[in-house]
The first five atom37 places (N, CA, C, CB, O) and aatype in JSON, in Angstrom:
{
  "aatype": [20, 20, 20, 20, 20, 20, 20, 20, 20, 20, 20, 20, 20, 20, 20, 20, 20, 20, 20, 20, 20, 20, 20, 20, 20, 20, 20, 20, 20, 20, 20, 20, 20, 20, 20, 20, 20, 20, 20, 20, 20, 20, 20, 20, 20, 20, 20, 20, 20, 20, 20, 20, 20, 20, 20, 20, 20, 20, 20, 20, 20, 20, 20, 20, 20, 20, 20, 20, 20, 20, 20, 20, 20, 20, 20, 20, 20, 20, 20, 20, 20, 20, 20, 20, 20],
  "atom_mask": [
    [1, 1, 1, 1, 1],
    [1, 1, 1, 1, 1],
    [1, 1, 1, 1, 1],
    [1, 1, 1, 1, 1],
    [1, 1, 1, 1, 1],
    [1, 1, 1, 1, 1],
    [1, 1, 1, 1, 1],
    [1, 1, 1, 1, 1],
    [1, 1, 1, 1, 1],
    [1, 1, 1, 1, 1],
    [1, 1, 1, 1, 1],
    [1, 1, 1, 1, 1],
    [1, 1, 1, 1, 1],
    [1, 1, 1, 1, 1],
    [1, 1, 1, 1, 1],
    [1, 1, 1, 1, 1],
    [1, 1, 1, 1, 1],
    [1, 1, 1, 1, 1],
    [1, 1, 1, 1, 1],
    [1, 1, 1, 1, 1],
    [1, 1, 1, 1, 1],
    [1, 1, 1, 1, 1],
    [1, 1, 1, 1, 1],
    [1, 1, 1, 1, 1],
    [1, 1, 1, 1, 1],
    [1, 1, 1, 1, 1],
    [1, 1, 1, 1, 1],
    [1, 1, 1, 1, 1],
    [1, 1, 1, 1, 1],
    [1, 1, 1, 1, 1],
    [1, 1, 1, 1, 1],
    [1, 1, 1, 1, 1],
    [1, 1, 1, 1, 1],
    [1, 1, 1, 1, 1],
    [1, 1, 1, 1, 1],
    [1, 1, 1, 1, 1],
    [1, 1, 1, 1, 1],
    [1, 1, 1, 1, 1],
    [1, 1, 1, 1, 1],
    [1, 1, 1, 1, 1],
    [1, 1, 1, 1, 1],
    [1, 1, 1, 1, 1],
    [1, 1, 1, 1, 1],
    [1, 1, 1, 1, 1],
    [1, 1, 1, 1, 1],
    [1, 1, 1, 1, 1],
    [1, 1, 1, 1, 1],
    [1, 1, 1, 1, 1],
    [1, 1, 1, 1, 1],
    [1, 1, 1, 1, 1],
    [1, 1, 1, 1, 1],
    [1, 1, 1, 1, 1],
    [1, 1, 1, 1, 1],
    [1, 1, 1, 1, 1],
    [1, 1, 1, 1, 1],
    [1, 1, 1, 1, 1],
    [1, 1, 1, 1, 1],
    [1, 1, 1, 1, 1],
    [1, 1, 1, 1, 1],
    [1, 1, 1, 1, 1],
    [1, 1, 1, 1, 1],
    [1, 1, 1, 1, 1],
    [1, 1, 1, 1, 1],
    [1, 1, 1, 1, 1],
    [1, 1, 1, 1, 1],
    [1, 1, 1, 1, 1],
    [1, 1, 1, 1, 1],
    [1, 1, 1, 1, 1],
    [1, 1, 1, 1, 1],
    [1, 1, 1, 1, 1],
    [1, 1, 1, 1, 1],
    [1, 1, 1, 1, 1],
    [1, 1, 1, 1, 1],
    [1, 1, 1, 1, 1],
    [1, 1, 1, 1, 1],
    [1, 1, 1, 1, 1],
    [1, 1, 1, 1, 1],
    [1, 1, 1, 1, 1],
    [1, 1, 1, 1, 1],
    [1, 1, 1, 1, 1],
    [1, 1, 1, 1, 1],
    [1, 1, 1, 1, 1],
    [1, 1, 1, 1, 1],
    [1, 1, 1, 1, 1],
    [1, 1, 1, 1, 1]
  ],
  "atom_positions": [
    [[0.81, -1.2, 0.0], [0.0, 0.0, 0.0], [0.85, 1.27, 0.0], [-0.92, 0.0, 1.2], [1.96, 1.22, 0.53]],
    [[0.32, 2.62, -0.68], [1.03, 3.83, -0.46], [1.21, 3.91, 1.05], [0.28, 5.08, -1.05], [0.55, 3.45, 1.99]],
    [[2.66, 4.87, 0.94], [2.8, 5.37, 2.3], [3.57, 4.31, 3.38], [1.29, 5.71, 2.8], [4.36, 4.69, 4.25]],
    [[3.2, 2.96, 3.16], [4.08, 2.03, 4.08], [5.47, 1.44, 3.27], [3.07, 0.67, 4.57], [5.86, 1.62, 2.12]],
    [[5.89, 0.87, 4.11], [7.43, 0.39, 3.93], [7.37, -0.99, 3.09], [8.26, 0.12, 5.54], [8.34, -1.26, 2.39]],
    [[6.28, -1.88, 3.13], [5.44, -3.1, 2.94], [5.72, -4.36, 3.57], [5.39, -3.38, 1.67], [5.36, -5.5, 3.26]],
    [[6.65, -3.82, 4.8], [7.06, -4.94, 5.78], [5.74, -5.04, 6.53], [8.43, -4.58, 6.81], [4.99, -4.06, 6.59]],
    [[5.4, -6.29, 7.16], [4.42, -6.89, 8.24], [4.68, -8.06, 8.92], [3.22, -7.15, 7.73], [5.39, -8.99, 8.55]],
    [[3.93, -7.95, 10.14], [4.21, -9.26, 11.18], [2.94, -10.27, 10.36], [3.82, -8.82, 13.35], [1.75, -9.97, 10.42]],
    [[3.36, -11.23, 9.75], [2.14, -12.02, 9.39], [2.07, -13.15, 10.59], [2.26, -12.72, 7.77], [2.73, -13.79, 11.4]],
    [[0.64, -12.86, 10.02], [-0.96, -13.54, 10.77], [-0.28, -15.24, 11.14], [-2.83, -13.63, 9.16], [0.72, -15.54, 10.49]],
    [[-0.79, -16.24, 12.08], [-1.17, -17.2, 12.26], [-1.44, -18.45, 11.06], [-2.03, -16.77, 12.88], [-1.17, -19.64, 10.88]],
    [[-2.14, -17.37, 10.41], [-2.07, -18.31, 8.86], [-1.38, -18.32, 8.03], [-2.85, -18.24, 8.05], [-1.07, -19.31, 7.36]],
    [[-0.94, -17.0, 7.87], [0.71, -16.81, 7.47], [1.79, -18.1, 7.29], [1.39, -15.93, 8.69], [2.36, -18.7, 6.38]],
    [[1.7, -18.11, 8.86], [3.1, -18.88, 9.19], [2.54, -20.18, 9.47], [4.07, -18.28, 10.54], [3.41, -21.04, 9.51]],
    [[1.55, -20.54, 9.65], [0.87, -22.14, 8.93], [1.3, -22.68, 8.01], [-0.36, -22.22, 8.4], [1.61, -23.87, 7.95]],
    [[1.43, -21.26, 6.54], [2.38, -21.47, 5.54], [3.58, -22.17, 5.48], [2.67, -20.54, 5.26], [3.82, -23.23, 4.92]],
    [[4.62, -21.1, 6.44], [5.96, -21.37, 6.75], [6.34, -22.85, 6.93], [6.28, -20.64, 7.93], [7.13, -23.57, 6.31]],
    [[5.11, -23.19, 8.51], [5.53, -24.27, 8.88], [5.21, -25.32, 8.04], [5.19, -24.46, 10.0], [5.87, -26.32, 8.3]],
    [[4.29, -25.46, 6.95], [4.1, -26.4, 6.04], [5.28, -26.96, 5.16], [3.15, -25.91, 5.29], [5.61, -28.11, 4.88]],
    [[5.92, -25.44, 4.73], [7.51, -25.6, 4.45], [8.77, -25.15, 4.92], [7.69, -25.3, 3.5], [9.62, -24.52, 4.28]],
    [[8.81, -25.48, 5.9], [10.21, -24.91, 6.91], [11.38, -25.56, 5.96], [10.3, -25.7, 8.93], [11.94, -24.74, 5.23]],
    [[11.69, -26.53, 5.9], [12.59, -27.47, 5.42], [13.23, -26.28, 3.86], [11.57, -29.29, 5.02], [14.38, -25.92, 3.61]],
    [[11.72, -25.94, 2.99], [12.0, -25.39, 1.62], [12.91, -23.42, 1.78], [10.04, -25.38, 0.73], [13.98, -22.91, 1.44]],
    [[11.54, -22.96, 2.55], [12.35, -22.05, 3.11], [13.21, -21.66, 4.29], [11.83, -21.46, 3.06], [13.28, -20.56, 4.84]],
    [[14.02, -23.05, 4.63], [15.3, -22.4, 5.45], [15.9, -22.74, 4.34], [15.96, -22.97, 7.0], [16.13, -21.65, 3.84]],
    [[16.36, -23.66, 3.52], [17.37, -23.8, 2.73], [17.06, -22.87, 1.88], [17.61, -25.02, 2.21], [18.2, -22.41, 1.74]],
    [[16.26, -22.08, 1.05], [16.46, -20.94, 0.5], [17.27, -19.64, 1.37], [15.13, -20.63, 0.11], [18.09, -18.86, 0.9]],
    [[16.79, -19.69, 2.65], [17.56, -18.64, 3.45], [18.52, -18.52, 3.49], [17.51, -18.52, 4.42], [19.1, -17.44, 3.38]],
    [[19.18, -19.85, 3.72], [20.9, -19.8, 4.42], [21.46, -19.68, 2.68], [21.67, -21.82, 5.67], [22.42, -18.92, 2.63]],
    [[21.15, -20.15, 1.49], [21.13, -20.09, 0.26], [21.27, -18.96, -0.23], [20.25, -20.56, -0.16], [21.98, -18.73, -1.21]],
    [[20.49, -17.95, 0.52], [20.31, -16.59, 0.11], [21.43, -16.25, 0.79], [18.98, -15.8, 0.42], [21.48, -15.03, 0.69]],
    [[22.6, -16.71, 1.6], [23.04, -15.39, 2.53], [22.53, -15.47, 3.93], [22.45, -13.95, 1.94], [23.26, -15.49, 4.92]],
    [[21.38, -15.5, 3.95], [20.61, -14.98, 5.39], [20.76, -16.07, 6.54], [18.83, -14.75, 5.15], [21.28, -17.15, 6.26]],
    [[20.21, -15.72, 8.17], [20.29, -16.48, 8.78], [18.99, -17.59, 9.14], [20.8, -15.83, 9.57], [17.88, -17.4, 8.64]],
    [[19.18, -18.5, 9.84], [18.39, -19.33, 10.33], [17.0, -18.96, 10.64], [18.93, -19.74, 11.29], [16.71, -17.97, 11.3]],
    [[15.83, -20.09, 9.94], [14.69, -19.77, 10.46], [14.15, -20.2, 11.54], [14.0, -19.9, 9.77], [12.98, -19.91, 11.81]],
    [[15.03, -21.12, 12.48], [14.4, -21.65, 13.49], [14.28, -20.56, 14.55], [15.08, -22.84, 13.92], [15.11, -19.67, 14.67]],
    [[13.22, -20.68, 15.29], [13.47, -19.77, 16.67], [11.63, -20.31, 17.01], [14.01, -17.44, 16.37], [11.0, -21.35, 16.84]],
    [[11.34, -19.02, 17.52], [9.95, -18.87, 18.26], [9.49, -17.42, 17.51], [10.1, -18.77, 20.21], [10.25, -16.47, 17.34]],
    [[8.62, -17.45, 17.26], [8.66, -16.15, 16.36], [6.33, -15.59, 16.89], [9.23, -16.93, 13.8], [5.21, -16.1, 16.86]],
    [[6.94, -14.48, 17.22], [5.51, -13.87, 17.14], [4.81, -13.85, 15.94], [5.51, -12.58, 17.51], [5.41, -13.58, 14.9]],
    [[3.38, -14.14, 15.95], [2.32, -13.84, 14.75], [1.65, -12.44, 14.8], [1.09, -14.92, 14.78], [1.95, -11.75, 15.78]],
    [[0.97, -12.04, 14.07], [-0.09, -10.96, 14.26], [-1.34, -11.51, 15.24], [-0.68, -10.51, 12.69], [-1.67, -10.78, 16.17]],
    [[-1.74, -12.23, 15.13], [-2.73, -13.11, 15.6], [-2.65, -13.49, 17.22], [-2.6, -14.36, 14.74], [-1.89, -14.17, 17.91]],
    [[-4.43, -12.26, 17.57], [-4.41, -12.67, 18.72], [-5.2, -13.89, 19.13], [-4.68, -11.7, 19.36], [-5.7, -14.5, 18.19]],
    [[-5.39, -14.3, 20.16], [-6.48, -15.13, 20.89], [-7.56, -14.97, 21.04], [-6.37, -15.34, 21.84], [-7.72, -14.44, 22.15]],
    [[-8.87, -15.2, 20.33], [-10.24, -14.85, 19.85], [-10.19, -15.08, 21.23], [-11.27, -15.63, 18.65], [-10.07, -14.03, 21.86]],
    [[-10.25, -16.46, 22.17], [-10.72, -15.88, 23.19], [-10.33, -15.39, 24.35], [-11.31, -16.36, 23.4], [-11.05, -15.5, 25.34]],
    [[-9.32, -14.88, 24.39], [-8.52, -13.65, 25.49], [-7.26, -12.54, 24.64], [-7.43, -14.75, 26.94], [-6.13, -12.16, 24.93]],
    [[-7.82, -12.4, 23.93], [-6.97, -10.91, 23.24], [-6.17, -9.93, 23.96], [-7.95, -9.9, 22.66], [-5.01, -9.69, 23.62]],
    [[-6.43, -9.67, 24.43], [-6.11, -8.44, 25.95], [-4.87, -9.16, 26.54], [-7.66, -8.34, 27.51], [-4.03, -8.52, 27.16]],
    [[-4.73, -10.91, 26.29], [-3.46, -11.38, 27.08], [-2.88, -12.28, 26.22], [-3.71, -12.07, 28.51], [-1.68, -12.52, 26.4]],
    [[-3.47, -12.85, 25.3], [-2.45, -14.0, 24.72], [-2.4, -13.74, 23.2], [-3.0, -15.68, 25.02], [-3.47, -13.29, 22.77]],
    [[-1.49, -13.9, 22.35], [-0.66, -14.37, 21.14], [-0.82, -15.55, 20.47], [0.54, -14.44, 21.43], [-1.38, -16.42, 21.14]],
    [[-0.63, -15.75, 19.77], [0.06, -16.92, 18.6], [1.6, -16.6, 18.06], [-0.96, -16.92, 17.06], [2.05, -15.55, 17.6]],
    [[2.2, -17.79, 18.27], [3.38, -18.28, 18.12], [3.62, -18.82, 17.34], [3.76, -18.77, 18.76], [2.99, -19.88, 17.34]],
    [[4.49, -18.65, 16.26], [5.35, -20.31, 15.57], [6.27, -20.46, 16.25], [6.06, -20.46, 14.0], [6.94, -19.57, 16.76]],
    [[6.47, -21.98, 16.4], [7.76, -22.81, 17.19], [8.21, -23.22, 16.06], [7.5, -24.11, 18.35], [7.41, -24.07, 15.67]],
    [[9.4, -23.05, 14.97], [10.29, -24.0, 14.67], [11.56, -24.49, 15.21], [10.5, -23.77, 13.75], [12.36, -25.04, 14.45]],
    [[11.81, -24.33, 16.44], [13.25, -25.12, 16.77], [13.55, -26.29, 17.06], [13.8, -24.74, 17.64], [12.97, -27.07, 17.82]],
    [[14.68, -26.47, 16.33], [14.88, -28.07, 15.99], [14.88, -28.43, 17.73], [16.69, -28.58, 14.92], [15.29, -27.75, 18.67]],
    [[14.11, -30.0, 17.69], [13.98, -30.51, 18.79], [12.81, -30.33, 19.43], [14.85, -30.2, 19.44], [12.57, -31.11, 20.35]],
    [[12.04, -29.53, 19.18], [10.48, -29.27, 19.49], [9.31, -29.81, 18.49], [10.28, -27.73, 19.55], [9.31, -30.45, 17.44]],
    [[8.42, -29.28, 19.25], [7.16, -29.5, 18.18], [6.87, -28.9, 17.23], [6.12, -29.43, 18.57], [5.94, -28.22, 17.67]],
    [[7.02, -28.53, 15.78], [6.91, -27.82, 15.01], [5.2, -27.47, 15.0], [7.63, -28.37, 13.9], [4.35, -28.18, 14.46]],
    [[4.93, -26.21, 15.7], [3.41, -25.83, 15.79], [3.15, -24.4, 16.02], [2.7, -26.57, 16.93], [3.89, -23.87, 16.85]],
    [[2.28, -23.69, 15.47], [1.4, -22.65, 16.0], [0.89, -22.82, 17.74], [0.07, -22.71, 14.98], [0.21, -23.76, 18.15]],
    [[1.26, -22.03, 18.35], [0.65, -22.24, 19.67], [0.52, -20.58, 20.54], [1.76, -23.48, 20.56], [1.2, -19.57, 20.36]],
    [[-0.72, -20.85, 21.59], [-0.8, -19.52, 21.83], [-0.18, -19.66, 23.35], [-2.4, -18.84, 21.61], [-0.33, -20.54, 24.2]],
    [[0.64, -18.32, 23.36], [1.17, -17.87, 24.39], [0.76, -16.19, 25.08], [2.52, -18.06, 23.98], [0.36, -15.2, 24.47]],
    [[0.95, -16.31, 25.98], [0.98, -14.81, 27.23], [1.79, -14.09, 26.24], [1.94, -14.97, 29.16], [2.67, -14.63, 25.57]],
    [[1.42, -12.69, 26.15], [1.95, -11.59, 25.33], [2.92, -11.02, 25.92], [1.07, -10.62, 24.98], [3.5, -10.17, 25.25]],
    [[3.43, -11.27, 27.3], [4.27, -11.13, 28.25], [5.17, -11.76, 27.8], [3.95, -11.42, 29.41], [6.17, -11.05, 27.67]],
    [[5.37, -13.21, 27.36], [6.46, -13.96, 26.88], [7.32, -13.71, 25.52], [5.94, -15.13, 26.81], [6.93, -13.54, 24.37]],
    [[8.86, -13.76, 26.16], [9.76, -12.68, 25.39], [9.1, -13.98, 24.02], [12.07, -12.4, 25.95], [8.26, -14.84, 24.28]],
    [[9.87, -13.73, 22.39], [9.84, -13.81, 21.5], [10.37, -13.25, 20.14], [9.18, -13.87, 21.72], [10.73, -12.07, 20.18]],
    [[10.47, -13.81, 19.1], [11.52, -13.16, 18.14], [10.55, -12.83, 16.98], [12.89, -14.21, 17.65], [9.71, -13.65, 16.61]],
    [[10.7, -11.64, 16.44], [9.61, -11.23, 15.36], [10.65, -11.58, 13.78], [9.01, -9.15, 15.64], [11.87, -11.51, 13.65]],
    [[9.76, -11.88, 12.91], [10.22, -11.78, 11.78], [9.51, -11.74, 10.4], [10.92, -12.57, 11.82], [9.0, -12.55, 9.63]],
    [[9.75, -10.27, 10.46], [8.66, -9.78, 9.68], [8.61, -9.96, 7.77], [8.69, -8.22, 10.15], [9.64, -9.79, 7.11]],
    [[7.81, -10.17, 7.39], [7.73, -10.32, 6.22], [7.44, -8.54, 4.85], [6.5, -11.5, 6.41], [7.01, -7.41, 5.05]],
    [[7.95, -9.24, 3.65], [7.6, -8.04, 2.8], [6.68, -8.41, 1.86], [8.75, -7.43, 2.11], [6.71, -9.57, 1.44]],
    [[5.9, -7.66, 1.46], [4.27, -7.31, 0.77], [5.52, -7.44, -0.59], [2.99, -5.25, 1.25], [6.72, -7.21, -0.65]],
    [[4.51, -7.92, -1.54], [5.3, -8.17, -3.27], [4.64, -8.18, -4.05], [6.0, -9.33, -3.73], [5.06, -8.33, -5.2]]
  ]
}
């Protein structure tokens, strides 16, 4: 859109995406240059039912559960924001 930068924190469904292909886009990343996609990463996406306190999360780090999960908005986390194309 005019006026923005066309970076954004994507949504929950977003990164449903991601996690469908973690495997495709980390090896494009590190491919590109860039660093690692594993971490814990904030969504846009709050908690239909407590907004006011909890989040959605992607978990990709190796050794965990690869999942969307909602957490306390209090809990630190790593953003990684995407660009509009």
């Amino acid at each position: 859109p005019a006026k923005t930068s066309g970076w954004f924190l994507p949504s929950a469904g977003q990164c449903q995406y991601w996690l469908n292909n973690l495997d495709v886009i980390h090896n494009s990343m590190v491919n590109a240059g860039g660093d690692t996609c594993y971490n814990r990463f904030w969504t846009s996406s709050e908690a239909a039912d407590s907004p006011e306190s909890d989040v959605y999360k992607l978990n990709t780090l190796p050794g965990y559960r690869k999942e969307i999960y909602k957490e306390w908005k209090i809990a630190s986390g790593e953003v990684r924001p995407c660009l509009a194309y």
